[in-house]
C-alpha positions in Angstrom: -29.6 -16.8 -6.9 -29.5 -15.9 -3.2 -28.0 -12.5 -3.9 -29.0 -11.4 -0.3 -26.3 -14.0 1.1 -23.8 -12.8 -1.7 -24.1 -9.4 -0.6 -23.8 -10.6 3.1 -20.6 -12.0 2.0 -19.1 -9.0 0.3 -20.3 -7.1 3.4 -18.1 -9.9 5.8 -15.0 -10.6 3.6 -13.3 -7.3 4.1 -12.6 -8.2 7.5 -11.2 -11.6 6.6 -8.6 -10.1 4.4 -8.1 -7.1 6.8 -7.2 -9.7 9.9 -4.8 -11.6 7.3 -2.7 -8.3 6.3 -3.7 -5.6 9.2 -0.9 -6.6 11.5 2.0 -6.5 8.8 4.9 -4.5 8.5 6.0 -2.3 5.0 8.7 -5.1 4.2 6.6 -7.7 4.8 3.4 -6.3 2.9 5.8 -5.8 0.0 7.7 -8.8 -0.1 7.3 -11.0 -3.3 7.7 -14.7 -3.6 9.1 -13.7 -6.8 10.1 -11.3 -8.9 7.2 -11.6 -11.1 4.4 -12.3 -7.9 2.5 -10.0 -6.5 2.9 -8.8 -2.9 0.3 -8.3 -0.3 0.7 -5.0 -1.0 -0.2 -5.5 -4.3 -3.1 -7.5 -4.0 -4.7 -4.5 -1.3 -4.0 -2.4 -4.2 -6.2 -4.3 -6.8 -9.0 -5.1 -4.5 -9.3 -1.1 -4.4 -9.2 -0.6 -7.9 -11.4 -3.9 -8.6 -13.8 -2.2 -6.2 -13.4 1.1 -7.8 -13.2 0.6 -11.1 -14.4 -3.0 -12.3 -17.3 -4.4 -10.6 -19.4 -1.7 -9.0 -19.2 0.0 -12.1 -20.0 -2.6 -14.5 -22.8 -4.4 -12.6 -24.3 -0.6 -12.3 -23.9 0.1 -16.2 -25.4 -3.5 -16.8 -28.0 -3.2 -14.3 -28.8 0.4 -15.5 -27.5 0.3 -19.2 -27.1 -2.8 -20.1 -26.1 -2.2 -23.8 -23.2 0.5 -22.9 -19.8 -0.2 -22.9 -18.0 -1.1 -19.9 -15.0 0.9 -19.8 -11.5 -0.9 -20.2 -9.4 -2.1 -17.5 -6.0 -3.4 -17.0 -5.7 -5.3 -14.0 -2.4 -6.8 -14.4 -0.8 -3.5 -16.0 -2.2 -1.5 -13.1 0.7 -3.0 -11.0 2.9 -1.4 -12.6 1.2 1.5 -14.2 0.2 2.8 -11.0 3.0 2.0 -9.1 1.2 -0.4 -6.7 4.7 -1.7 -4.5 5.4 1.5 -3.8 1.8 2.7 -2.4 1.2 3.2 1.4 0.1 0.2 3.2 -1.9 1.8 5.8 -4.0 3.7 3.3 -4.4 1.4 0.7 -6.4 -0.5 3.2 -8.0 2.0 4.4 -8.9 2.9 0.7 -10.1 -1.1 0.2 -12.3 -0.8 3.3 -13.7 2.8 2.3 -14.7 1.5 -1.6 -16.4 -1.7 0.1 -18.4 0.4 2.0 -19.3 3.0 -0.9 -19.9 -0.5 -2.7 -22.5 -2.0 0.2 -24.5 1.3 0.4 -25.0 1.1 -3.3 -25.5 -2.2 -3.5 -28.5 -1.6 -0.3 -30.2 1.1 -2.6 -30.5 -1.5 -5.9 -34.5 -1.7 -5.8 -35.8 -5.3 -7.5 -32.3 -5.5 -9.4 -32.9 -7.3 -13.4 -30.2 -9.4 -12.8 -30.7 -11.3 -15.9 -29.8 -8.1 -17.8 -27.3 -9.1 -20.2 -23.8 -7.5 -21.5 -22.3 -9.3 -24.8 -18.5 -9.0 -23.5 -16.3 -9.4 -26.9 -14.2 -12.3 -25.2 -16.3 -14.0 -22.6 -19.6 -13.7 -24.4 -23.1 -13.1 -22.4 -22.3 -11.8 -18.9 -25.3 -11.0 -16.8 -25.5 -9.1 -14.0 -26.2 -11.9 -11.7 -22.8 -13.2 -12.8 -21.2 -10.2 -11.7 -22.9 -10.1 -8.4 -21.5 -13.5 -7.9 -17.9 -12.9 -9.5 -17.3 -10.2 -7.2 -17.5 -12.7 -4.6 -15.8 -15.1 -6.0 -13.1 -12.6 -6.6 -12.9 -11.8 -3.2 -11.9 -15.5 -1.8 -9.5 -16.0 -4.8 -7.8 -13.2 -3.2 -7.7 -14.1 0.2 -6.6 -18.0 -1.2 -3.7 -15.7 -2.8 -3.0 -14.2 0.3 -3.5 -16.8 2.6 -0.5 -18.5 -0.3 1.5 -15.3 0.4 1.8 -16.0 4.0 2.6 -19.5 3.7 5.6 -18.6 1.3 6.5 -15.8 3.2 7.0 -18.3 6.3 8.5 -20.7 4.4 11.1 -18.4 3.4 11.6 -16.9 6.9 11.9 -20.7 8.0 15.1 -21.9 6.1 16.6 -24.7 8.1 13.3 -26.0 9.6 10.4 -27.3 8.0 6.6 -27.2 8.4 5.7 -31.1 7.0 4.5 -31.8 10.6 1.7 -29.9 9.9 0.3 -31.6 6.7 0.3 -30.9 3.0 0.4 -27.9 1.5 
């Protein structure tokens, strides 16, 4: 595993998903495809919780403690629970960009990381730490595929009347 070019991508990433939402407006960060899709807004709001409360913490406990229990997390009820649509827009990114960077300085002070070190998860089985490391990216461009999706609806549905098929399969 190339972890050093992993963390090089969590280190560039925020910036691709800051230049895709940055220049937004409230309605348009909050507008939803459908009732039951998440906005931008929403999304900025999970990458801060992700980064707070999912993978920092649980690649640190299984780096550090590998037989503890993770503590629980609700992704999906988090939009709701925590009121994600009605958040501010300018400080939810600030908040992603701040828990990146709390994220990268403690990801700079791991010293010869075991990331073989296992945790038994009780639905995905084995999980090591490497596959966290590498998740967390992952994570990161199935977001910005979700809201590079976002802005393609969000066009579409701005568009009605005119259509985009000159410029190639969606």
């Amino acid at each position: 595993m190339n972890n050093s070019a992993l963390v090089a991508r969590l280190e560039t990433n925020p910036g691709a998903i800051i230049s895709l939402v940055a220049h937004l407006s409230v309605d348009q960060a909050r507008w939803r495809p459908a009732p039951d899709k998440w906005s931008i807004l929403e999304v900025v709001c999970h990458l801060v919780d992700e980064e707070r409360e999912d993978f920092r913490t649980r690649l640190d406990l299984t780096l550090h403690q590998p037989g503890a229990p993770w503590p629980g997390i609700d992704p999906p009820g988090w939009v709701s629970e925590r009121h994600y649509q009605e958040r501010d827009f300018a400080e939810s990114l600030q908040a992603f960009t701040e828990e990146r960077e709390a994220s990268l300085r403690w990801l700079q002070t791991l010293k010869s990381p075991a990331w073989d070190n296992r945790y038994e998860h009780p639905l995905l089985d084995t999980i090591t730490a490497g596959d966290l490391l590498v998740s967390w990216v992952a994570h990161d461009f199935l977001h910005l595929r979700q809201l590079i999706g976002l802005h393609w609806q969000q066009t579409m549905d701005e568009a009605v009347g005119y259509s985009a098929d000159y410029a190639g399969n969606w």
